[in-house]
N, C-alpha and C positions, 0 to 999 in steps of 0.2 A: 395295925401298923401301916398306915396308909403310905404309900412310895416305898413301901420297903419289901414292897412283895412283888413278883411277876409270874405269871406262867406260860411256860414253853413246850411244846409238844416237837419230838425230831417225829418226823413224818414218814410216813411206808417208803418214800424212794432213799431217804438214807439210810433208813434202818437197812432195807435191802439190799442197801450198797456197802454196807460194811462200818460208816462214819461215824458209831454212836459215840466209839468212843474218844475220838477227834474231837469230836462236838462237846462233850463235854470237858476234855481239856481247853477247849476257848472258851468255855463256861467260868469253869476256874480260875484260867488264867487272866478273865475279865475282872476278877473279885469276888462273884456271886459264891455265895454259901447256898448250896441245894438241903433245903429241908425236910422235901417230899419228892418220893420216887420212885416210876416201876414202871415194868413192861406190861402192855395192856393191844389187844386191839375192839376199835368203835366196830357198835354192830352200826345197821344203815341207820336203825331206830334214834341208837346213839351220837353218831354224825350229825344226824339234822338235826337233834335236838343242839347240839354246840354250835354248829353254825344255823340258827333260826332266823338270826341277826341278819343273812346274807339272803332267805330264802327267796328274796323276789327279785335278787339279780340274776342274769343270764348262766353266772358257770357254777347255780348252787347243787347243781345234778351232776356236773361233774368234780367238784367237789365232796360231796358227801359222796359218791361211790372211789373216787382216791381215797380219801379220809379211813375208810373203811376197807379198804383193799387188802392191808395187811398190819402189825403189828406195830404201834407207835411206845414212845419213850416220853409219858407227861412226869415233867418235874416243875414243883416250884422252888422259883428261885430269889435268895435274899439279899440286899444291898442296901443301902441309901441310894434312892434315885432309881430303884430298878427297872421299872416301865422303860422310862427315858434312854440308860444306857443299856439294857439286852436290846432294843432295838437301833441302837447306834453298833453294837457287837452283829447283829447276825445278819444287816444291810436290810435294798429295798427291796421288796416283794419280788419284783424283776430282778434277776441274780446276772441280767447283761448290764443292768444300769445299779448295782451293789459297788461298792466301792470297793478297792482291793483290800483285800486280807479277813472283808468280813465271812461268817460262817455260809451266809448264801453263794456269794463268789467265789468261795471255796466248793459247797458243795452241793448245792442246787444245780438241779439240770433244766428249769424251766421256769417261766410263771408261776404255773399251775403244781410242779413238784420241785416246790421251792426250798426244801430239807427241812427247815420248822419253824412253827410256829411262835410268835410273842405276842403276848398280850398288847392292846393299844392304850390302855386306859388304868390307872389305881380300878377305879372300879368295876371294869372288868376283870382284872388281875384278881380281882378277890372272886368274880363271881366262875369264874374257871377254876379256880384253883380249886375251889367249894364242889367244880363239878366233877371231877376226876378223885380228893381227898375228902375224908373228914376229919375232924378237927385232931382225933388221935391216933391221925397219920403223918401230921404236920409237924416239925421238930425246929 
């Protein structure tokens, strides 16, 4: 189901801030139907294995040790269009330059502990989703 799948990870600073369940009322209230879902936290092994993609930029050290710092919330999530609009829903990376009301300008406090994650791509959205569920976790 290409475009019709994404996945989203809320990230250790909002889980620990209390926002899961904020966040996924703008989930909802964006249209998404969540398919797959659970609390988990990335060991460091686990981290860099998801961001591998990232590992020759400069903040991939500090990313995989946030990543893994404490318990995240991966879900996938379903729509027409999904890629496209969870990342018009949860703003830019930067949660100073997020537009108002998305989930980062909501509840990101940084760059770096940005509240969560969205896939950028169909095709990564499948290969995240693959990396967190398997196939008869997904509904």
């Amino acid at each position: 189901m290409a475009g019709n799948r994404t996945l989203t990870m809320i990230k250790p600073d909002a889980v620990k801030n209390g926002h899961i369940g904020a966040i996924l009322a703008h989930i909802n209230k964006g249209g998404f139907r969540i398919v797959a879902m659970k609390m988990t936290q990335l060991t460091v092994a686990k981290a860099k294995e998801f961001y591998a993609v990232h590992s020759e930029r400069p903040f991939y050290g500090e990313l995989v040790e946030f990543m893994s710092s404490g318990p995240i919330v991966a879900a996938v999530l379903e729509k027409d269009n999904a890629v496209e609009d969870f990342r018009k829903l949860i703003g830019a990376t930067n949660p100073a330059e997020a537009e108002a009301g998305t989930i980062r300008a909501l509840y990101a406090t940084s760059i770096g502990e940005n509240a969560v994650h969205g896939s950028d791509s169909d095709e990564n959205a499948a290969i995240e989703g693959s990396f967190h569920f398997g196939g008869t976790e997904m509904f």
